[in-house]
C-alpha positions as CSV (number, residue, x, y, z in Angstrom):
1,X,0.0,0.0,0.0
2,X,1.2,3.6,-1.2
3,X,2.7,5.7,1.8
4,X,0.4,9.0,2.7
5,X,3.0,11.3,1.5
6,X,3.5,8.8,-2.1
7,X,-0.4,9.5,-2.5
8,X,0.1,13.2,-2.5
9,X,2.9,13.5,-4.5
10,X,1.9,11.2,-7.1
11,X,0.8,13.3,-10.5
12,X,-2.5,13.4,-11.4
13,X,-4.8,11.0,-11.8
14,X,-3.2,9.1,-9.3
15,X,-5.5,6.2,-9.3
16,X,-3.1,4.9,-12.7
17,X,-0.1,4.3,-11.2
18,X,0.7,1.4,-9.5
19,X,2.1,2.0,-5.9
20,X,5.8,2.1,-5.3
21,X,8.6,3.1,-3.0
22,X,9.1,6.7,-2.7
23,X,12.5,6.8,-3.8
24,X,11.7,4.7,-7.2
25,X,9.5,7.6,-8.2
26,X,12.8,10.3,-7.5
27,X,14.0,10.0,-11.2
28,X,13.3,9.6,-14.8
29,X,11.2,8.2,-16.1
30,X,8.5,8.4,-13.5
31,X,9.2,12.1,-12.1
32,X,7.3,13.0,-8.3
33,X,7.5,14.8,-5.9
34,X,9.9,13.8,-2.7
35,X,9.0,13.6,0.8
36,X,9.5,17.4,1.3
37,X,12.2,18.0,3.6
38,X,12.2,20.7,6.8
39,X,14.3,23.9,10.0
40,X,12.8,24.9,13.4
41,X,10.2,24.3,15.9
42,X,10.8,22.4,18.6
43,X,14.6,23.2,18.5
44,X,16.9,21.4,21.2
45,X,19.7,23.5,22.7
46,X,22.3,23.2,21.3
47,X,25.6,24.3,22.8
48,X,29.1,24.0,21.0
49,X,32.9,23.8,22.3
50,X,33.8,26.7,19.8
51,X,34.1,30.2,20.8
52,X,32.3,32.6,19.6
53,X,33.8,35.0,17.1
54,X,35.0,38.3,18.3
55,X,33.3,41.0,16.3
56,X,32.3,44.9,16.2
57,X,28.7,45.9,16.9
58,X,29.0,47.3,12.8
59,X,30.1,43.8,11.6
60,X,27.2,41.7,13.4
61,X,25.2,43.9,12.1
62,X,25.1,42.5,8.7
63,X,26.1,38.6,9.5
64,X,23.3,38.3,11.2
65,X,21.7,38.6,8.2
66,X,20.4,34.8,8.0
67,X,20.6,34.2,11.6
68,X,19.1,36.6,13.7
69,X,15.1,38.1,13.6
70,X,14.7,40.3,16.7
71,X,12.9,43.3,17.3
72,X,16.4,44.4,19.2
73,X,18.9,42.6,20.7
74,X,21.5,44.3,23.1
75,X,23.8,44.0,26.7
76,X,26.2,41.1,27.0
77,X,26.9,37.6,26.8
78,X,24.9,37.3,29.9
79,X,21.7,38.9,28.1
80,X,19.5,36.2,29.1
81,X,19.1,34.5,25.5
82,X,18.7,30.9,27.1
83,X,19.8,28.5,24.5
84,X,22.8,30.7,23.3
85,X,25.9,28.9,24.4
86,X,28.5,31.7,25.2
87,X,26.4,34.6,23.6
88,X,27.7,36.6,20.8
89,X,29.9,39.4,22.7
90,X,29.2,43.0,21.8
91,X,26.8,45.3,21.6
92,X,23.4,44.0,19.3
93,X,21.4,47.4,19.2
94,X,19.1,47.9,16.6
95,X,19.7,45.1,14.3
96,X,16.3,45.2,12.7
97,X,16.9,49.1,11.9
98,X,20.3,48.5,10.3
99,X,20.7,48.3,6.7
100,X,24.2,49.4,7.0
101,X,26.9,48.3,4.7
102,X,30.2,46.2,4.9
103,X,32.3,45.5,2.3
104,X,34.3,42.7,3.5
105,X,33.2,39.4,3.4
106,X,33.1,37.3,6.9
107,X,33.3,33.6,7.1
108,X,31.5,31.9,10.3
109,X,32.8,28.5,11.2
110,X,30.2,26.3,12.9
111,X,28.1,29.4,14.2
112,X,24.9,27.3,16.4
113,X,22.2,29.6,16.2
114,X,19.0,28.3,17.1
115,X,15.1,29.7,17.8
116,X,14.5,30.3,21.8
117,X,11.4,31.8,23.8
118,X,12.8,34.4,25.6
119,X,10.4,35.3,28.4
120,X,9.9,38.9,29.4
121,X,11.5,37.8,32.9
122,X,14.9,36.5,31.1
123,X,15.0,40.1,29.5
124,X,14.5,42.0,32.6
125,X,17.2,39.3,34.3
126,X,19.2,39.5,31.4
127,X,21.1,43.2,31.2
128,X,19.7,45.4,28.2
129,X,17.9,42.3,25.9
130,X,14.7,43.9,25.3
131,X,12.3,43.4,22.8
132,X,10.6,46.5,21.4
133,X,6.7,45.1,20.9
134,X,6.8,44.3,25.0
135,X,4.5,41.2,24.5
136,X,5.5,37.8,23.8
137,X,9.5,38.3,23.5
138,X,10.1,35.6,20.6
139,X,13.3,35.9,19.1
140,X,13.9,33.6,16.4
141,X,17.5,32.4,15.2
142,X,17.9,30.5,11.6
143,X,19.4,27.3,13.2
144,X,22.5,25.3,11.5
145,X,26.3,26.1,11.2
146,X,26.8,28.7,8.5
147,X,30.3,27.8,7.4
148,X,29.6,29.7,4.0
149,X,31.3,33.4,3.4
150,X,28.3,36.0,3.8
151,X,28.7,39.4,2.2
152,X,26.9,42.2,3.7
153,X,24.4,42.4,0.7
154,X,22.4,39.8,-0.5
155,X,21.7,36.7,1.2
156,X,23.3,38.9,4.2
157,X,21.2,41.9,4.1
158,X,19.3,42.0,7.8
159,X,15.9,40.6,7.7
160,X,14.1,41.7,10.8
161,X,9.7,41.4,11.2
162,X,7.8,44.9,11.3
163,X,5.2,45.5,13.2
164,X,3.8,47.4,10.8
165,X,4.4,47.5,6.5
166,X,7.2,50.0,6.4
167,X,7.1,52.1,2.6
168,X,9.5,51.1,0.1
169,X,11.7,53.7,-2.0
170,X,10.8,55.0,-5.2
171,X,7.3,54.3,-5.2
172,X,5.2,56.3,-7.6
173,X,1.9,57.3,-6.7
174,X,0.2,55.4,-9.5
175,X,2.9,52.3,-9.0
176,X,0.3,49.3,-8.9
177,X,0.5,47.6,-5.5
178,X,0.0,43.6,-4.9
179,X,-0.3,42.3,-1.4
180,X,1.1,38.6,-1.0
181,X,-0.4,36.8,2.1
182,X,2.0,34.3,2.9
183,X,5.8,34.5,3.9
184,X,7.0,31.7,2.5
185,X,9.5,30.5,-0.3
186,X,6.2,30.9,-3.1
187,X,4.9,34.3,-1.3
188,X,8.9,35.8,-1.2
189,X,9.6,34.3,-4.4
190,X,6.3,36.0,-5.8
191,X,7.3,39.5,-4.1
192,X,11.0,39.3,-5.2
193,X,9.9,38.4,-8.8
194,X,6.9,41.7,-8.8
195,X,9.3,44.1,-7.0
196,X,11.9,43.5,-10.0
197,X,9.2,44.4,-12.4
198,X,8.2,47.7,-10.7
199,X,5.4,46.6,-8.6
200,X,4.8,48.1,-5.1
201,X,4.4,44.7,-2.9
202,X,3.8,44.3,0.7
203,X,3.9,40.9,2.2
204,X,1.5,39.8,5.5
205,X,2.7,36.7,7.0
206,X,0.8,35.4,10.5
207,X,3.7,34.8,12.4
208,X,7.6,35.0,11.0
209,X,9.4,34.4,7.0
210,X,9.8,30.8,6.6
211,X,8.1,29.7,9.5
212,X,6.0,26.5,8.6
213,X,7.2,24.1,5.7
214,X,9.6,26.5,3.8
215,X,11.4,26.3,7.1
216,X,11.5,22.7,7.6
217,X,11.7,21.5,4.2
218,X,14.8,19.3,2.5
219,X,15.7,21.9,0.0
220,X,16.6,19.1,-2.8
221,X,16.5,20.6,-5.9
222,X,16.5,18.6,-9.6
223,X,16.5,19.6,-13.2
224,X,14.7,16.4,-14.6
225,X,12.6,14.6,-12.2
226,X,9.2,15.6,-13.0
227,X,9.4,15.4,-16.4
228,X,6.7,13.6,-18.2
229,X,4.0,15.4,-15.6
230,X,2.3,18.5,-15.5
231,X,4.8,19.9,-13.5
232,X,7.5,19.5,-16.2
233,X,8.1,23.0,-17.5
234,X,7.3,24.5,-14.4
235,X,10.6,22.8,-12.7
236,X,13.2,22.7,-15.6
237,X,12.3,26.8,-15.4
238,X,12.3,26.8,-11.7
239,X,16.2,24.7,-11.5
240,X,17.6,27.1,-13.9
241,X,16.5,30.3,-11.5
242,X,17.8,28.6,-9.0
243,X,21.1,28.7,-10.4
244,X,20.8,32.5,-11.6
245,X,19.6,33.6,-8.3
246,X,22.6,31.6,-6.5
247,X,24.8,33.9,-8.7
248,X,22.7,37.6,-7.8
249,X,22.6,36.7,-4.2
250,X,25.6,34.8,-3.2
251,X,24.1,31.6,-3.3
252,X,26.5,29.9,-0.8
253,X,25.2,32.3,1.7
254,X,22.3,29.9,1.9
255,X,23.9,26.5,0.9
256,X,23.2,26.5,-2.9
257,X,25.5,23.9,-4.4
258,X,25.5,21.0,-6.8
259,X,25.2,17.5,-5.2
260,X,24.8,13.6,-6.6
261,X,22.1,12.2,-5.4
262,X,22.2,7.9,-4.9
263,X,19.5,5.7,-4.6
264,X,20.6,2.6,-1.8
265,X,18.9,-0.5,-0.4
266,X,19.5,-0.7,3.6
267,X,18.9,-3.4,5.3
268,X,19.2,-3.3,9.6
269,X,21.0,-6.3,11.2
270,X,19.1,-8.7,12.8
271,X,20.6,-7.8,16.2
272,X,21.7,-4.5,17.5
273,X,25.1,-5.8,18.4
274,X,25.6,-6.9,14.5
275,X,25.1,-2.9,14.1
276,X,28.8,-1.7,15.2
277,X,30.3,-3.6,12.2
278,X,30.7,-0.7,9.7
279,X,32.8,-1.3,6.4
280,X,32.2,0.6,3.4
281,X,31.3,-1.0,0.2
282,X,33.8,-0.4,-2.9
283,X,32.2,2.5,-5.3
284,X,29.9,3.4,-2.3
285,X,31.1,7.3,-0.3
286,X,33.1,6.2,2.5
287,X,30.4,7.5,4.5
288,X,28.5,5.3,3.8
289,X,29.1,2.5,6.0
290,X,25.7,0.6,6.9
291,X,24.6,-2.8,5.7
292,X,24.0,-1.5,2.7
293,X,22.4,-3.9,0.5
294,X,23.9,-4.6,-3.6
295,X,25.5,-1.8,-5.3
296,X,24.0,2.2,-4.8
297,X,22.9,3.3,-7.8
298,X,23.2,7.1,-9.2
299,X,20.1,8.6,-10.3
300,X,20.8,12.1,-10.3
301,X,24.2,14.2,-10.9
302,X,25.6,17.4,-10.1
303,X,24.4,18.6,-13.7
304,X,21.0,17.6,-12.8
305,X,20.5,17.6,-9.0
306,X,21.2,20.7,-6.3
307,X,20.0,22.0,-3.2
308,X,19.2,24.8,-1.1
309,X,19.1,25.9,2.6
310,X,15.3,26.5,2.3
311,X,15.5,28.9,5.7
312,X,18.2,30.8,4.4
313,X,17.2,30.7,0.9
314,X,13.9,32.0,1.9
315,X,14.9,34.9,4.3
316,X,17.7,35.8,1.8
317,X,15.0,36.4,-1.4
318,X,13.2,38.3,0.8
319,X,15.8,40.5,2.2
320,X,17.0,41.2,-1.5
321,X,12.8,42.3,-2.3
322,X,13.3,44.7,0.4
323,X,16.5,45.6,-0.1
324,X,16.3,46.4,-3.7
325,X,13.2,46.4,-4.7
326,X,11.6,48.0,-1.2
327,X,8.6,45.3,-0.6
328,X,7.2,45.6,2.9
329,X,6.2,43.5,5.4
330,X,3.6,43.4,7.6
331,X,3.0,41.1,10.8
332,X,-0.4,40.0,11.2
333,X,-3.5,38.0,10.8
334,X,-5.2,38.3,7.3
335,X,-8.9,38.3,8.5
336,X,-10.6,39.0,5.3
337,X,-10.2,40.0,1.1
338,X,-11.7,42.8,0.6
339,X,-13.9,42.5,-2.1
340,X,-16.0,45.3,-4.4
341,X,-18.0,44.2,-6.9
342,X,-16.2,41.9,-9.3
343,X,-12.4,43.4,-8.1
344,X,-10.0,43.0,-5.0
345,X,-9.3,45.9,-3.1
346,X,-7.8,45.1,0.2
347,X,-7.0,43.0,3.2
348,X,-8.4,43.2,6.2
349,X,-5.5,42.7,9.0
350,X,-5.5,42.3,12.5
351,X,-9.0,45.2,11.7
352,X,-7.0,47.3,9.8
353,X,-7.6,47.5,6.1
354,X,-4.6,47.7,3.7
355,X,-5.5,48.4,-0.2
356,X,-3.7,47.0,-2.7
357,X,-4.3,46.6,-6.5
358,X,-3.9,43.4,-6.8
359,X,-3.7,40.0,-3.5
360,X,-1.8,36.8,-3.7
361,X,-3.0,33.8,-1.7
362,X,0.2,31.6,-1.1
363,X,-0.8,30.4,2.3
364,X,0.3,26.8,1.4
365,X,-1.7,24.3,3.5
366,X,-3.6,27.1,5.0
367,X,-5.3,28.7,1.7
368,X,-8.2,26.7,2.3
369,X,-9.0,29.0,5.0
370,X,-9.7,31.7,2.6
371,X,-13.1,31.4,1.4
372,X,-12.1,32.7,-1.7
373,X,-10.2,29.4,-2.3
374,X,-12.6,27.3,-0.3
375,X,-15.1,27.8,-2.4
376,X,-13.7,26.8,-5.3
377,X,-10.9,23.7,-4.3
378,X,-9.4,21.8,-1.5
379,X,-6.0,22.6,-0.2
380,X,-5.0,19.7,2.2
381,X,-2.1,19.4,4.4
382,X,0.4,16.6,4.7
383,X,2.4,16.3,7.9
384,X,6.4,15.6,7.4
385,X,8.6,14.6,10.3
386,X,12.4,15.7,9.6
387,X,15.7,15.5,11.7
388,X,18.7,17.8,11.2
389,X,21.8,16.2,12.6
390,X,25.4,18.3,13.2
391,X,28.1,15.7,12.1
392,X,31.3,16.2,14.4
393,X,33.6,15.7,10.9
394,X,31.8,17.7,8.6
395,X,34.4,17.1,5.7
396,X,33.6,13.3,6.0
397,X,30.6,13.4,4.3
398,X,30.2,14.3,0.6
399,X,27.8,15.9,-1.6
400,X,25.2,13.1,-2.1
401,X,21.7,13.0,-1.3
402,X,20.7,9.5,-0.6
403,X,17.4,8.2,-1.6
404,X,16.7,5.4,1.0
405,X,14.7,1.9,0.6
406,X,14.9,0.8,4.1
407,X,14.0,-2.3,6.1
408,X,14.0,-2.5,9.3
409,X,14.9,-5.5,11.5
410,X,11.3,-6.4,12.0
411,X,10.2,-6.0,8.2
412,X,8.9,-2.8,7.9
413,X,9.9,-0.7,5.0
414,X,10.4,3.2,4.8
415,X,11.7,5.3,1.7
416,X,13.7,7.6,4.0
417,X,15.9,10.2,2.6
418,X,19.0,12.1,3.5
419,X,20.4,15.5,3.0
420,X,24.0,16.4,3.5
421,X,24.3,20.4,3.6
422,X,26.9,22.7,2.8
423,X,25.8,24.1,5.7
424,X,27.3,21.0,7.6
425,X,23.9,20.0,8.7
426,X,22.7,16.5,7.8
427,X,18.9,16.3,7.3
428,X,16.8,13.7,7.3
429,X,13.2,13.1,6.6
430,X,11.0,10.4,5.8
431,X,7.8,10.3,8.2
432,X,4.4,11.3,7.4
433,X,0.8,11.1,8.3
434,X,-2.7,12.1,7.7
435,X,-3.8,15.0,10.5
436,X,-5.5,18.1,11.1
437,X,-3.9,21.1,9.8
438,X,-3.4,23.9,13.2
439,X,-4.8,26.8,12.9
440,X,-1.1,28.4,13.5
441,X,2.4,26.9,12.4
442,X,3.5,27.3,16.3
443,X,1.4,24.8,17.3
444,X,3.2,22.0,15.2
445,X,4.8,19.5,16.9
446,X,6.5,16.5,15.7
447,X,5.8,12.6,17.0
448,X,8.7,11.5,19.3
449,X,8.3,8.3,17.6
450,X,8.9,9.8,14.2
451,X,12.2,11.7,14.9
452,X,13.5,8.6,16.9
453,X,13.1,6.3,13.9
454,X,14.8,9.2,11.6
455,X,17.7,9.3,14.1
456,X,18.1,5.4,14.1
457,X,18.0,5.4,10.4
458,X,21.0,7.7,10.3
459,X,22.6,5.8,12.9
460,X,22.3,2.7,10.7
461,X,23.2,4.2,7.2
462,X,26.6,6.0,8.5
463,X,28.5,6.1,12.0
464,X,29.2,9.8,10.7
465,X,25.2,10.1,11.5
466,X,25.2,7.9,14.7
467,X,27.6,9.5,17.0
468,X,25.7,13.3,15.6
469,X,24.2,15.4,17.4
470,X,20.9,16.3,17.1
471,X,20.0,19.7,16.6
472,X,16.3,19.7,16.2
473,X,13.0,17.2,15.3
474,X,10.5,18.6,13.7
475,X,7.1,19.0,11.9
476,X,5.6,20.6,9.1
477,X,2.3,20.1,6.5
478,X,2.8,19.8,2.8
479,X,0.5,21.6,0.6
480,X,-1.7,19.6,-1.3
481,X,-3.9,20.2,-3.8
482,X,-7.0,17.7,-5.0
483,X,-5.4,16.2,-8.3
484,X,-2.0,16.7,-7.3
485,X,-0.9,19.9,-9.3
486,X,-0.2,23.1,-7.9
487,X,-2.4,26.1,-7.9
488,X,-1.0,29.2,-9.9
489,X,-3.1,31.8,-11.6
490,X,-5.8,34.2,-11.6
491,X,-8.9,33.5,-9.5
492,X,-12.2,33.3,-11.8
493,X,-14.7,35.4,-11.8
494,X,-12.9,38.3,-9.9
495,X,-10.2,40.3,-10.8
496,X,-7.0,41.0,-9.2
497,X,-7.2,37.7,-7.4
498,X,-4.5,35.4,-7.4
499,X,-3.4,32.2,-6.1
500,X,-0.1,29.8,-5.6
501,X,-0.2,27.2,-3.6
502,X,-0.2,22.9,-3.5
503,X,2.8,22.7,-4.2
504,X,3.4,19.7,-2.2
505,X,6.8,18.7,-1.8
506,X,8.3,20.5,-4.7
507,X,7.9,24.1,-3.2
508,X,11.6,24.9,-2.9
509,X,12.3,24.1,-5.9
510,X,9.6,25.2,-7.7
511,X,9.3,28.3,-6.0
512,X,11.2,31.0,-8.2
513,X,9.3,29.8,-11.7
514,X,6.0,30.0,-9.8
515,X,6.9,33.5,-8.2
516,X,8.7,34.8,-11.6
517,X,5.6,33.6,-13.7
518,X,2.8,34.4,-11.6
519,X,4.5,38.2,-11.3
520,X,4.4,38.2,-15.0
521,X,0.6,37.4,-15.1
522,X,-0.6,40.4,-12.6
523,X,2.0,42.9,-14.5
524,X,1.5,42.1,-18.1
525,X,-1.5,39.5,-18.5
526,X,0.7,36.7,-19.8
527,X,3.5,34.3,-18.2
528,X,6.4,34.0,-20.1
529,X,9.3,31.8,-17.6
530,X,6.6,29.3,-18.1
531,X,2.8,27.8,-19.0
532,X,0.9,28.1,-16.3
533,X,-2.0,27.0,-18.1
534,X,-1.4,23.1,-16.4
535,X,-2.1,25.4,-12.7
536,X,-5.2,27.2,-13.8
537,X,-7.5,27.6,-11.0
538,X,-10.3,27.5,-13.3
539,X,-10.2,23.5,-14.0
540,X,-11.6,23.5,-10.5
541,X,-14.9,25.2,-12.2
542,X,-15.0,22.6,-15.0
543,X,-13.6,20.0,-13.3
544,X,-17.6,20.6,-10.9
545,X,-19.3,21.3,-14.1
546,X,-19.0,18.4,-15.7
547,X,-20.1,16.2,-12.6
């Protein structure tokens, strides 16, 4: 029987294919979507035997680019950040108004920054931390080891939460202006893509950038492995912007890089004590060193497969919309479209209405909330367990995602998979079910019993894996739409609406085609990176017409 996440990724109809092991369905010729992959909720402390590099106040300022979203952070390395091992000394004041620039380029070896709840008792205990809204003192850190070079534009730029949509420059009076609900990778992508084409755009996300699947996902990126479904066009355009943008924003800011991806049996012993054997097989990445079953075979190379840091890539495309193109952002709960007549006017957020030209739905598994959607299709969510390990010998492992058909000792079998990161992360992912979607992304939480099986699945496919540390297990939903394809277009029947969601577990990689197309649509009427005639909302309409 077809795993939960096979049966949503499978293209549509699904009801033809036969079912089959996740990682079978990974390459040509039958191209589908992967167990999505996933960075932060539920995030361990982490602590680390390396110092904490000395820098100014000036040069924090735009390193923490990727790694820090605070309203201010300030005082010592006594501050009362729980969960920050050492502190970063100097003085953090102001990050989120600093946009300031520094020319030379910084390398961070093994930074741990993760996401902590900082109570408004540790910031009175803890010197000068304060937080500038005064309420629920979340600071949230982009967790991983950044051993990439950041530059203090791009992927480096500061990316800090308003409390309210602050104005971009250069704004004419008769600029058109789209509002994109939804801060993840297709809402950032989608606001990047309309602010290079002149468009006013300001961005209301719920909670924080990134903060549900685009957060948590794998970041696996491939050229070829949807071809021969609807999604075709959509991701050989999306892979190649991928690689452009990599090149505008400093792509190893955010752990772009090319990677061969391996598809292996793996077989647990039938005893636990038959586990400490380890000898790599001949061909296989030292690694590697499991009872690995027959040869591993490559179905994807550096030509055809990449990846991402979807965190980082997120917050970085964003930073670059505001940064160069001056998109806004805007904290808060979208409580209603505003709707005239035929036409979109507004949202409706947190009671205050914000008018706009143009709105953008890319709320992911969420979008069914929105009537406007509701009425017309069925977004569903997925939920994905992941794991992200931190490897004591980095340089051990290579650049190969592995694509896992695993047994364990007592006969079940998984289609695990596993993503080393130029980041020096290991991720791993694999475990999904059927559940309610939460009203808010905070309220995820993985199943124990899912990150403990993803941690002895490592353990058993490398001793690299099993003597890791584990940085975080976590949760997050897939969006899913009813015949499998994403949602891209113009709503019917009303103007100025638009959609782009369902994309299941493709998102990252199909996020800058959908956001580059879709921009093209509102602006000039016609998509030109790609057809997005396969992701027209209106086969929902005729699809109910002709029952």
């Amino acid at each position: 029987m077809a795993s939960p996440l096979l049966h949503h990724c499978l293209p549509s109809p699904a009801s033809i294919l036969a079912p089959l092991p996740l990682h079978l369905h990974r390459h040509r010729p039958l191209p589908l979507p992967l167990p999505l992959p996933l960075p932060l909720l539920h995030l361990q402390h982490h602590t680390s035997s390396l110092s904490p590099p000395q820098l100014s106040p000036h040069t924090v300022t735009s390193v923490a680019a990727n790694c820090v979203s605070a309203d201010s952070l300030h005082g010592s390395s006594h501050g009362g950040l729980d969960g920050i091992h050492g502190g970063l000394h100097g003085g953090f004041r102001g990050l989120e108004r600093s946009r300031k620039s520094v020319s030379d380029k910084l390398r961070f070896t093994r930074i741990e920054v993760i996401r902590c709840e900082v109570s408004s008792r540790c910031a009175r205990a803890g010197g000068e931390s304060s937080l500038s809204s005064g309420t629920s003192g979340r600071v949230g850190f982009v967790q991983g080891r950044i051993e990439a070079s950041m530059s203090a534009s791009g992927a480096s730029e500061a990316f800090v939460p308003q409390a309210t949509a602050s104005s971009g420059s250069g704004y004419g009076k008769d600029q058109q202006h789209v509002i994109v609900v939804g801060g993840g990778v297709i809402g950032c992508c989608t606001a990047y893509y309309l602010g290079k084409l002149g468009v006013k755009v300001t961005v209301v996300e719920k909670t924080e950038i990134a903060c549900a699947a685009s957060g948590k996902a794998g970041g696996f990126l491939a050229l070829d492995w949807c071809d021969g479904s609807a999604v075709q066009g959509l991701a050989r355009a999306s892979f190649a912007l991928h690689e452009q943008l990599a090149d505008e924003l400093d792509g190893k800011g955010y752990g772009y890089r090319r990677v061969g991806s391996l598809s292996v049996s793996v077989e647990e012993p039938r005893s636990p004590q038959h586990s400490s054997e380890r000898t790599p097989k001949a061909g296989t990445p030292a690694w590697i060193d499991g009872p690995i079953k027959g040869t591993p075979s490559a179905i994807g190379t550096q030509s055809t497969n990449a990846q991402v840091h979807p965190h980082l890539f997120t917050r970085a495309i964003f930073s670059e919309a505001q940064k160069k193109y001056g998109a806004s952002l805007l904290i808060g709960a979208v409580q209603e479209v505003k709707v005239e007549g035929q036409k979109v006017t507004g949202v409706v957020v947190d009671g205050k209405l914000i008018t706009g030209d143009a709105v953008v739905l890319a709320m992911g598994p969420w979008s069914s909330r929105n009537p406007l959607i509701s009425t017309l299709t069925t977004i569903s969510g997925l939920k994905a367990h992941s794991i992200v390990l931190l490897p004591k010998d980095v340089n051990a492992i290579s650049a190969h995602t592995l694509f896992l058909k695993y047994k364990t000792r007592d006969g079940k079998s998984m289609d695990p998979e596993i993503y080393p990161r130029g980041t020096g992360e290991v991720y791993v992912c694999g475990m999904s079910e059927e559940v309610e979607v939460p009203e808010d992304p905070r309220q995820i939480v993985p199943r124990h019993e899912s990150t403990v099986m993803l941690q002895r699945v490592a353990a058993t496919v490398s001793s690299h894996l099993a003597d890791a540390e584990l940085s975080v297990g976590q949760a997050c939903f897939l969006p899913c739409s009813e015949d499998n394809v994403p949602v891209i277009g113009k709503l019917p029947n009303l103007e100025g609406a638009y959609v782009a969601t369902g994309h299941s577990c493709w998102g990252i990689l199909n996020a800058p085609a959908t956001g580059a197309a879709l921009a093209e649509l509102i602006v000039n009427g016609v998509a030109k990176t790609c057809s997005l005639k396969p992701f027209d909302p209106s086969r929902f309409v005729r699809l109910r017409s002709r029952r």
